[in-house]
PDB file of N, CA, C and O in Angstrom:
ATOM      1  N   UNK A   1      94.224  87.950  68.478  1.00  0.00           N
ATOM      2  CA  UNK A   1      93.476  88.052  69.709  1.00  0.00           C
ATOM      3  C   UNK A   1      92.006  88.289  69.336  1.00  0.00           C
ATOM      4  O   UNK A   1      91.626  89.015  68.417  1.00  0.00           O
ATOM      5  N   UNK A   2      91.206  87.557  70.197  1.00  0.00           N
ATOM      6  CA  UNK A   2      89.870  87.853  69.848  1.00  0.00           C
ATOM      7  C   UNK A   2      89.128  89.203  70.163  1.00  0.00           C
ATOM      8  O   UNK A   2      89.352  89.924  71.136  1.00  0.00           O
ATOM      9  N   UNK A   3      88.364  89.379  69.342  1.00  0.00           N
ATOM     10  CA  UNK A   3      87.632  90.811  69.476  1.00  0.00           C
ATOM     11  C   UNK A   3      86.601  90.592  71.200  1.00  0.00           C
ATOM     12  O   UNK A   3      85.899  91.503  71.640  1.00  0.00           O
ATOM     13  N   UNK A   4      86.698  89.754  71.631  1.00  0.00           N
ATOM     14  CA  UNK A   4      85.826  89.810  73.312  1.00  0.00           C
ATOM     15  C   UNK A   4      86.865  90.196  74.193  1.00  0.00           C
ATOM     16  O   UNK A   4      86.720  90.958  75.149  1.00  0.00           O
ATOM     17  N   UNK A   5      87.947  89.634  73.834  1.00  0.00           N
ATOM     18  CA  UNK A   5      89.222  89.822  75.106  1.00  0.00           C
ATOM     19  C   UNK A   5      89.699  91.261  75.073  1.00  0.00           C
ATOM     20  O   UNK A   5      90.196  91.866  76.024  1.00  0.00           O
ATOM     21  N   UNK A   6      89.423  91.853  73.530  1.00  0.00           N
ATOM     22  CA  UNK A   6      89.823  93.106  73.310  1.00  0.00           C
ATOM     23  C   UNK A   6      89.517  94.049  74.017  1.00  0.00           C
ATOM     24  O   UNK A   6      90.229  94.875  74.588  1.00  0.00           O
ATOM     25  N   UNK A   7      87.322  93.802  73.941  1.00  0.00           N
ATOM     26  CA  UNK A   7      86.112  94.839  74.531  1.00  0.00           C
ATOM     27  C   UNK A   7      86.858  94.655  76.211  1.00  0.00           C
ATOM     28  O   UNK A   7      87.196  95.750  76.660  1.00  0.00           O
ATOM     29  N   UNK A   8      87.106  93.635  77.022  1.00  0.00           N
ATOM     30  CA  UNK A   8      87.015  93.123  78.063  1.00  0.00           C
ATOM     31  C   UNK A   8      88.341  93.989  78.623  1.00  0.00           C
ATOM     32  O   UNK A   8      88.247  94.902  79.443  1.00  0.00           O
ATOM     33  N   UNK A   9      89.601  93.520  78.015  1.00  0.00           N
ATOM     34  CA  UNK A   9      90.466  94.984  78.054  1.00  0.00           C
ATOM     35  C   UNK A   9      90.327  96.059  78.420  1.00  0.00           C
ATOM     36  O   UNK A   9      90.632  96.440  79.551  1.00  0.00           O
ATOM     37  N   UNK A  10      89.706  96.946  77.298  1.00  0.00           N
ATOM     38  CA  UNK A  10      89.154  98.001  77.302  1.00  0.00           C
ATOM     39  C   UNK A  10      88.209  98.345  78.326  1.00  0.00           C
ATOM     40  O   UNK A  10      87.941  99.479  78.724  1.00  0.00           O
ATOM     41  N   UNK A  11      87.660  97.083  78.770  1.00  0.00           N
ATOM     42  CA  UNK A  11      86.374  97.458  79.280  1.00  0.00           C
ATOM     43  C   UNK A  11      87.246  98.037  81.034  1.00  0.00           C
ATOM     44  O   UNK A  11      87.208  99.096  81.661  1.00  0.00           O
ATOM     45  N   UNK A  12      87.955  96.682  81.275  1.00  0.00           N
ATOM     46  CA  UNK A  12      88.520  96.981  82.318  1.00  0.00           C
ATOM     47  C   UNK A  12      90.049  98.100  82.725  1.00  0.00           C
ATOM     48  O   UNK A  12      90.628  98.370  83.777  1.00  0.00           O
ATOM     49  N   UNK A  13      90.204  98.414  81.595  1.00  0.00           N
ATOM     50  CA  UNK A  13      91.605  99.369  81.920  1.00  0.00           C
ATOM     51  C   UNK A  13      90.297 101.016  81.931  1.00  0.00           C
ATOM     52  O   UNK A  13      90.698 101.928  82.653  1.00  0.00           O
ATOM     53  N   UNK A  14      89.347 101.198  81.419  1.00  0.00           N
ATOM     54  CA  UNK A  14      88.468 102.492  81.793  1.00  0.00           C
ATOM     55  C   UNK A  14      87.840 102.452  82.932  1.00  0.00           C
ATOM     56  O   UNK A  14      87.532 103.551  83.393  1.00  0.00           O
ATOM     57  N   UNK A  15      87.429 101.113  83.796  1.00  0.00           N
ATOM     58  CA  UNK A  15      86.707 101.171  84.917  1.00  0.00           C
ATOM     59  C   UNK A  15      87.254 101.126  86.112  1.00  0.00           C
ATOM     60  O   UNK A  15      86.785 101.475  87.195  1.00  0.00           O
ATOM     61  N   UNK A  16      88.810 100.440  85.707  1.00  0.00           N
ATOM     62  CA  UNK A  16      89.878 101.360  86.710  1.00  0.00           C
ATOM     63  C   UNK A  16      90.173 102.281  86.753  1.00  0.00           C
ATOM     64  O   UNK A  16      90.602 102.463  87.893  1.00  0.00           O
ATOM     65  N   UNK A  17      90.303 103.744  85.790  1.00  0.00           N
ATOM     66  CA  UNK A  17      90.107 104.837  85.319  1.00  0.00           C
ATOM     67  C   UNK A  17      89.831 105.533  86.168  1.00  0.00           C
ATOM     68  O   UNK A  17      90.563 106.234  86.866  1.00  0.00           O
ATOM     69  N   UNK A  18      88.205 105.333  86.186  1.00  0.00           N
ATOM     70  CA  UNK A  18      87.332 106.214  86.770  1.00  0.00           C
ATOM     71  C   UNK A  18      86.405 105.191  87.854  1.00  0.00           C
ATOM     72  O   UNK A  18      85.208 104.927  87.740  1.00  0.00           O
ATOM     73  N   UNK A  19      87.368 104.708  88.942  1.00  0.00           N
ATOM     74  CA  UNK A  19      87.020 104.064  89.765  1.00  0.00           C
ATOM     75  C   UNK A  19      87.295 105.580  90.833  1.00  0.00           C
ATOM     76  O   UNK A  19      88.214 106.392  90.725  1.00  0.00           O
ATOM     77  N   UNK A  20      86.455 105.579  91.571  1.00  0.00           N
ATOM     78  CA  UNK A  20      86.799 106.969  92.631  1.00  0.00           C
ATOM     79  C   UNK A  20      87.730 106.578  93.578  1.00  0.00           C
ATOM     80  O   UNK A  20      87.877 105.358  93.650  1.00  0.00           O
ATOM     81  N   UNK A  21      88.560 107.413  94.503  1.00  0.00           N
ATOM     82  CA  UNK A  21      89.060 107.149  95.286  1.00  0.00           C
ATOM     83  C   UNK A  21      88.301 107.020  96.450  1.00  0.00           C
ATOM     84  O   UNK A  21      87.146 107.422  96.594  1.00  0.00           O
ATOM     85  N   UNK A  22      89.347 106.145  97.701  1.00  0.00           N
ATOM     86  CA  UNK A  22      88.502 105.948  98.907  1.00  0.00           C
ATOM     87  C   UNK A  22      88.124 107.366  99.839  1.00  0.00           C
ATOM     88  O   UNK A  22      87.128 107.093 100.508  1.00  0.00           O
ATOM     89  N   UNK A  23      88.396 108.205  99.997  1.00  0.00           N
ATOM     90  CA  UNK A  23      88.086 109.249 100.577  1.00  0.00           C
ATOM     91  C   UNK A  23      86.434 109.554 100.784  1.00  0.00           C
ATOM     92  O   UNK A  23      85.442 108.825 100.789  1.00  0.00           O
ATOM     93  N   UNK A  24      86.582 110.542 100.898  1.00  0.00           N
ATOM     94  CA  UNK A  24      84.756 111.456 101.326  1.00  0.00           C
ATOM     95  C   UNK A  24      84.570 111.707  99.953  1.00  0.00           C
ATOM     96  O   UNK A  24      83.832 111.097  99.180  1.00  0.00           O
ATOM     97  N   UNK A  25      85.607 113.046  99.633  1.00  0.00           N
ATOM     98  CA  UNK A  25      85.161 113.329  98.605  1.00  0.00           C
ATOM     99  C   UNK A  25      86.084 112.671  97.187  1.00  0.00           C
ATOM    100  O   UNK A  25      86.964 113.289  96.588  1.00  0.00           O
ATOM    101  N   UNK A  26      85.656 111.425  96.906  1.00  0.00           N
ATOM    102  CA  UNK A  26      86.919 110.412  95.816  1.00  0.00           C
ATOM    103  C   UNK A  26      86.642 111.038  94.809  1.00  0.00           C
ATOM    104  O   UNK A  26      85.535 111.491  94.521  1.00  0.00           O
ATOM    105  N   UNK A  27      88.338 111.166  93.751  1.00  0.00           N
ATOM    106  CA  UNK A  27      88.175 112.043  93.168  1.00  0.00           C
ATOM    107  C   UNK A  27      88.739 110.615  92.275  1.00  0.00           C
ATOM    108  O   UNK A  27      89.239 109.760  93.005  1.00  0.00           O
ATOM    109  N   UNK A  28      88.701 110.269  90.694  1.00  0.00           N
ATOM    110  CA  UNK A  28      88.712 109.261  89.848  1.00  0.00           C
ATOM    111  C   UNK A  28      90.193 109.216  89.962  1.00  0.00           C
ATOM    112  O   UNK A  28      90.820 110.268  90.087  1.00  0.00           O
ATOM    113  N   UNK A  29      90.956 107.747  89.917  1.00  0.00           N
ATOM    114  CA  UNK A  29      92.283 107.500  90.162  1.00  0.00           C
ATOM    115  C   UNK A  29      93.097 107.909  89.358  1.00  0.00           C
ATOM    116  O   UNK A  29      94.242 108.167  89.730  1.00  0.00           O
ATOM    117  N   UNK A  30      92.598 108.110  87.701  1.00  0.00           N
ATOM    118  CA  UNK A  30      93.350 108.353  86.497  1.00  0.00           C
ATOM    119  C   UNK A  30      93.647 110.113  87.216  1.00  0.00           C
ATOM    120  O   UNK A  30      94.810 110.502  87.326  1.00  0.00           O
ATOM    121  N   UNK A  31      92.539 110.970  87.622  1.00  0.00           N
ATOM    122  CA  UNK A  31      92.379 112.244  87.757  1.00  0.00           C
ATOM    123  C   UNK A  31      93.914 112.373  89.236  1.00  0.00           C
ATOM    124  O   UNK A  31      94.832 113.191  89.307  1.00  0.00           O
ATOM    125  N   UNK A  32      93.578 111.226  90.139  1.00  0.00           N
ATOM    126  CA  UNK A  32      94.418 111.818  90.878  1.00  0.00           C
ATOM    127  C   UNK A  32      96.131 111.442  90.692  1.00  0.00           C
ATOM    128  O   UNK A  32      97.062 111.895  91.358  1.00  0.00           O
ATOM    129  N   UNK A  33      96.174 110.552  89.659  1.00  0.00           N
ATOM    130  CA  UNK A  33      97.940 110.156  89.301  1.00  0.00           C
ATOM    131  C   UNK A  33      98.258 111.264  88.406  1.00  0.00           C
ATOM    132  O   UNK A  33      99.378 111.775  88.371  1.00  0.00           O
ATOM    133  N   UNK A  34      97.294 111.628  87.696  1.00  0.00           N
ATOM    134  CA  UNK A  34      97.834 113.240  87.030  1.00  0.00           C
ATOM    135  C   UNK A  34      98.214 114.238  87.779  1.00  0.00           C
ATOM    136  O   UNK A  34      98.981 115.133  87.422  1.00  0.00           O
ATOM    137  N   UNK A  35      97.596 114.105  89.046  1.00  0.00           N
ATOM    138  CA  UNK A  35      97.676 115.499  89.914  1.00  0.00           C
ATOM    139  C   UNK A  35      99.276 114.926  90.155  1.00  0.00           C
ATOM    140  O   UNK A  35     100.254 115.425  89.599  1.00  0.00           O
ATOM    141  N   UNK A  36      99.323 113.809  91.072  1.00  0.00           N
ATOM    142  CA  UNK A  36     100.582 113.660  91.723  1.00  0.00           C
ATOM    143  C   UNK A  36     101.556 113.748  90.544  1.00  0.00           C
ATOM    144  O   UNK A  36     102.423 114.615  90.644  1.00  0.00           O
ATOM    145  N   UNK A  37     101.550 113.085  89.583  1.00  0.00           N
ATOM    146  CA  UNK A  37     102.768 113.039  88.507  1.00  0.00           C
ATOM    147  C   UNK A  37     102.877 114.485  87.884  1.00  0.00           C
ATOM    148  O   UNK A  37     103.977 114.799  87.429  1.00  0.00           O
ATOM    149  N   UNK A  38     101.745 115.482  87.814  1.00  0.00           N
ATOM    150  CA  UNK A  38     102.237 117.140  87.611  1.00  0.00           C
ATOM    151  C   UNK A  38     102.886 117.388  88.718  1.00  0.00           C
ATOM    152  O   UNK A  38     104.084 117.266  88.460  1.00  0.00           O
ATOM    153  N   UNK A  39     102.751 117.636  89.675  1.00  0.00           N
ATOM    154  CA  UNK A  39     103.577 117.959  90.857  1.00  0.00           C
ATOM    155  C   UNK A  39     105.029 117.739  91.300  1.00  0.00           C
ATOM    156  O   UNK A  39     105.931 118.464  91.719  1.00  0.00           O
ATOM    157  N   UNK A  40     104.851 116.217  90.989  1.00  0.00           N
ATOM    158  CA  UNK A  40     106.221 115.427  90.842  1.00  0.00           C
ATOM    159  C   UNK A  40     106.997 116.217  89.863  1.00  0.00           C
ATOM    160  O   UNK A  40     107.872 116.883  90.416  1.00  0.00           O
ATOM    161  N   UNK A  41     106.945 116.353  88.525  1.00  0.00           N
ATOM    162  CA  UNK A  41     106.983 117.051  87.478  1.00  0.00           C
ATOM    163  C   UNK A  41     107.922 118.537  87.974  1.00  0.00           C
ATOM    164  O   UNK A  41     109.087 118.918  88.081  1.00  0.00           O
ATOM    165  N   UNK A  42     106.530 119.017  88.170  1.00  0.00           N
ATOM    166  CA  UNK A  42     107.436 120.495  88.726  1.00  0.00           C
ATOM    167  C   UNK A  42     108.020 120.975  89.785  1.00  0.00           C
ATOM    168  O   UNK A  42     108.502 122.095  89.954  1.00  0.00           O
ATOM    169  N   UNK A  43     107.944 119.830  90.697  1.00  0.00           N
ATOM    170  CA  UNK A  43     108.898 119.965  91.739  1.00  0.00           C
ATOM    171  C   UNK A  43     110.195 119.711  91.195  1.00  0.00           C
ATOM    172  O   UNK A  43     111.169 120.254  91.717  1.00  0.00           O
ATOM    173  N   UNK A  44     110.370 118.728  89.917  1.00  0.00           N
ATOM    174  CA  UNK A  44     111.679 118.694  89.950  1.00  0.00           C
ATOM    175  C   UNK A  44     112.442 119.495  88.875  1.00  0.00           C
ATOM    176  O   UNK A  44     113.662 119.436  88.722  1.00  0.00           O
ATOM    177  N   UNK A  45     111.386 120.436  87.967  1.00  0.00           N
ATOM    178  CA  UNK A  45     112.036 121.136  86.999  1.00  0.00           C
ATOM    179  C   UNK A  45     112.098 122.436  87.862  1.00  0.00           C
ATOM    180  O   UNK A  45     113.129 123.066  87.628  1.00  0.00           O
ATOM    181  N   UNK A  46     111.283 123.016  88.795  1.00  0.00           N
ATOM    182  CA  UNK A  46     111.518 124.137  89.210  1.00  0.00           C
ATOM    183  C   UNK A  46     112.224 123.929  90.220  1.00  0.00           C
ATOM    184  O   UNK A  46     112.794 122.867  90.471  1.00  0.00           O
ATOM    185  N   UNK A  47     112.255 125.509  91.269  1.00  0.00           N
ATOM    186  CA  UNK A  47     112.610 125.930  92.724  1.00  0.00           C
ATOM    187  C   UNK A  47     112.184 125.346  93.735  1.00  0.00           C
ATOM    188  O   UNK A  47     112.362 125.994  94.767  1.00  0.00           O
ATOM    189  N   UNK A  48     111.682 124.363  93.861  1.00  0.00           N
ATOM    190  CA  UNK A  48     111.089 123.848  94.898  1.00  0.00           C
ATOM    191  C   UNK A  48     112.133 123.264  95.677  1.00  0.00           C
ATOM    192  O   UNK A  48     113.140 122.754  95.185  1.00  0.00           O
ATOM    193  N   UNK A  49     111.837 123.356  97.123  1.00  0.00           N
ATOM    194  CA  UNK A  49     112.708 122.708  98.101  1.00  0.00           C
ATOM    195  C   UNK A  49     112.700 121.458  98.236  1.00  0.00           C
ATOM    196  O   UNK A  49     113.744 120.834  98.426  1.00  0.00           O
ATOM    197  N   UNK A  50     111.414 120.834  98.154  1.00  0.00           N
ATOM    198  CA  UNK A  50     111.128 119.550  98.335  1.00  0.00           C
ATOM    199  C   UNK A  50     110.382 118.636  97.373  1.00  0.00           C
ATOM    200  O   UNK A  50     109.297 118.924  96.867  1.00  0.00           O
ATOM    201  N   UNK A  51     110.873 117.820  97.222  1.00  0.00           N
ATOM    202  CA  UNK A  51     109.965 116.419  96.140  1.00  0.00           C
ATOM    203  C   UNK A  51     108.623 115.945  96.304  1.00  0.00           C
ATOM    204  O   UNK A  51     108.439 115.246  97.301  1.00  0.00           O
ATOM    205  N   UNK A  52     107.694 116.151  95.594  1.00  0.00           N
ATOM    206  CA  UNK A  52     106.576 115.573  95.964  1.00  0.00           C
ATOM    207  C   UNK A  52     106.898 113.923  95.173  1.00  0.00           C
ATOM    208  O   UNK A  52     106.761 113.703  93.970  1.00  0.00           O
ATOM    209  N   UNK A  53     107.347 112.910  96.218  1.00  0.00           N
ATOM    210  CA  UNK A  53     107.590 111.940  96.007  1.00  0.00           C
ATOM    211  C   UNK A  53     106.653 111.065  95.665  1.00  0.00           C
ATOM    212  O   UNK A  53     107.144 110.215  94.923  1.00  0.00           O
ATOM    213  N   UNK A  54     105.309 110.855  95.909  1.00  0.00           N
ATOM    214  CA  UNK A  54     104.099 110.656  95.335  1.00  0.00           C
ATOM    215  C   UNK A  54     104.210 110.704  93.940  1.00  0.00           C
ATOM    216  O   UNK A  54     103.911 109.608  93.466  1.00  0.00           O
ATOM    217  N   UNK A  55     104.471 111.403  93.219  1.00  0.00           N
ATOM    218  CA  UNK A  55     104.074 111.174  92.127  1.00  0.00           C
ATOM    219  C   UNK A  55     105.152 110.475  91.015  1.00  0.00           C
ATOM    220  O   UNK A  55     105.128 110.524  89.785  1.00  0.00           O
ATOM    221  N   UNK A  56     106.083 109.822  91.912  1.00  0.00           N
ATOM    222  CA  UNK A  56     106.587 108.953  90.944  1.00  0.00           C
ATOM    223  C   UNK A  56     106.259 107.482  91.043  1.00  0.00           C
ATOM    224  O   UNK A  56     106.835 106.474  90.635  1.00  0.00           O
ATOM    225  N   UNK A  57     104.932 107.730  91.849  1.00  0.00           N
ATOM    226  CA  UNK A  57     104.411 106.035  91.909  1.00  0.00           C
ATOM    227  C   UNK A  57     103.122 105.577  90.610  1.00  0.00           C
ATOM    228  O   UNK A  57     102.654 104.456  90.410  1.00  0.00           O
ATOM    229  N   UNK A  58     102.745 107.103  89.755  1.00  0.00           N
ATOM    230  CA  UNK A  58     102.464 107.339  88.579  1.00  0.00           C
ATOM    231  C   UNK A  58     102.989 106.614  87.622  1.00  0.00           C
ATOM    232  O   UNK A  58     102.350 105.864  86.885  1.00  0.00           O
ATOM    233  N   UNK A  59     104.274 106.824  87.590  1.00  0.00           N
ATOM    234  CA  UNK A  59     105.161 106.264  86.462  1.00  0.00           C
ATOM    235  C   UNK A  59     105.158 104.731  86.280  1.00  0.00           C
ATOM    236  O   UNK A  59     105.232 104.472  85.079  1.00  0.00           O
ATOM    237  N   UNK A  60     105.091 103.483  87.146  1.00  0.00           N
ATOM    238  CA  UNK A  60     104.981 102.098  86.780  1.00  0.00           C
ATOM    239  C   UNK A  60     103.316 101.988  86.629  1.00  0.00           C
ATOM    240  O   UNK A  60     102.914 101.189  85.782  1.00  0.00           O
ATOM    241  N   UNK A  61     102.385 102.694  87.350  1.00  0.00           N
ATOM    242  CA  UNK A  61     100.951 102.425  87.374  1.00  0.00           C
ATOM    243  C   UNK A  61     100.928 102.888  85.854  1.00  0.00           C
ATOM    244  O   UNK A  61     101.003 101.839  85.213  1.00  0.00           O
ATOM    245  N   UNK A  62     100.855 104.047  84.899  1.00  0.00           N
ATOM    246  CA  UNK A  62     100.630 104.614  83.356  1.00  0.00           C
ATOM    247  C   UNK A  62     101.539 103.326  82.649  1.00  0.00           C
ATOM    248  O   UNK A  62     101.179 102.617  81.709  1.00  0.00           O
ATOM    249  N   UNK A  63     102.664 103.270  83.311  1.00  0.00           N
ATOM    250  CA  UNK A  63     103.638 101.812  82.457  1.00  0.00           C
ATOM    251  C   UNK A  63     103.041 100.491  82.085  1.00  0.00           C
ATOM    252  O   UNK A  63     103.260  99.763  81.117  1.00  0.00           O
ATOM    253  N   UNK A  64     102.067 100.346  83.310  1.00  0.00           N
ATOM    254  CA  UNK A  64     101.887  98.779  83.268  1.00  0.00           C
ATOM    255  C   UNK A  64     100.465  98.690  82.333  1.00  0.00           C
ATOM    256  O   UNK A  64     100.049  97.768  81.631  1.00  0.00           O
ATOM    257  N   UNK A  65      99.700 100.496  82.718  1.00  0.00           N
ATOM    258  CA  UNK A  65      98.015 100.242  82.066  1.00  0.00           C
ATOM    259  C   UNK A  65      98.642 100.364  80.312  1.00  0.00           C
ATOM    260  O   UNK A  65      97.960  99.957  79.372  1.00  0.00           O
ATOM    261  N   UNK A  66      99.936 100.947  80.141  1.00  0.00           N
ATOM    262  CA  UNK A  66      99.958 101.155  78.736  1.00  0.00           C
ATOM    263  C   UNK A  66     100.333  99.796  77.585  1.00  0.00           C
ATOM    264  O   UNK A  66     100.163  99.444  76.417  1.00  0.00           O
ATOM    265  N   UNK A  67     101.055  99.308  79.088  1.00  0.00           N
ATOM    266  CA  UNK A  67     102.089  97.386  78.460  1.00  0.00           C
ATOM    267  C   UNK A  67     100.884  96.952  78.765  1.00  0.00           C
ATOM    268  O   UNK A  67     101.053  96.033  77.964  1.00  0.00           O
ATOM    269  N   UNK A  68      99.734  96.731  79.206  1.00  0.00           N
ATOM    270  CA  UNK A  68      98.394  96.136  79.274  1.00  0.00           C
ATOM    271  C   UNK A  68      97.366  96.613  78.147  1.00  0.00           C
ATOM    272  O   UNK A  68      96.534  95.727  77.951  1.00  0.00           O
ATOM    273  N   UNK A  69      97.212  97.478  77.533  1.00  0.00           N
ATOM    274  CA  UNK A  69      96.342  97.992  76.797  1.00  0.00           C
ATOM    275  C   UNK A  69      97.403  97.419  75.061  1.00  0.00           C
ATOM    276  O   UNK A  69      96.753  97.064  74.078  1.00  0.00           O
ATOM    277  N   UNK A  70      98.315  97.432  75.033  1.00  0.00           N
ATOM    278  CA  UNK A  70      99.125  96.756  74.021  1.00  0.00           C
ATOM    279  C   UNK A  70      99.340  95.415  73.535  1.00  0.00           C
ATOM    280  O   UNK A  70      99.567  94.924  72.429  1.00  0.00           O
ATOM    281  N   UNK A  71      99.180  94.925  74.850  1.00  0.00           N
ATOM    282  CA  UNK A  71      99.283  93.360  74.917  1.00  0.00           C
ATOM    283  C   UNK A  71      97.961  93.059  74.640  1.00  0.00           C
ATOM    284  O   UNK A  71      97.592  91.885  74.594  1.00  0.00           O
TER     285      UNK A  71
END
């Protein structure tokens, strides 16, 4: 693979990253799939009553940037 397609990669799997969210106050997308996928996380190892179901939409989005950053 050529070293341009590589930069171009790279270039674009970080500027989705830290693309902000749509809100008032957007907080960077990488920043907010961490929040949901911790949550997700310990909702299901602890006491919690309920699933924060959100954050297993983390899991194919980190899947696909990681099978993309490989390829």
């Amino acid at each position: 693979m050529s070293v341009a397609i590589q930069i171009s990669k790279i270039t674009a799997l970080i500027s989705f990253l830290f693309v902000p969210g749509l809100h008032e106050n957007g907080v960077p997308n990488v920043a907010l799939l961490g929040i949901y996928f911790f949550q997700f996380f310990n909702d299901i190892i602890g006491t919690s009553e309920e699933i924060f179901w959100e954050g297993f939409l983390a899991l194919p989005v980190f899947t696909f940037l990681i099978i993309f950053k490989i390829n």
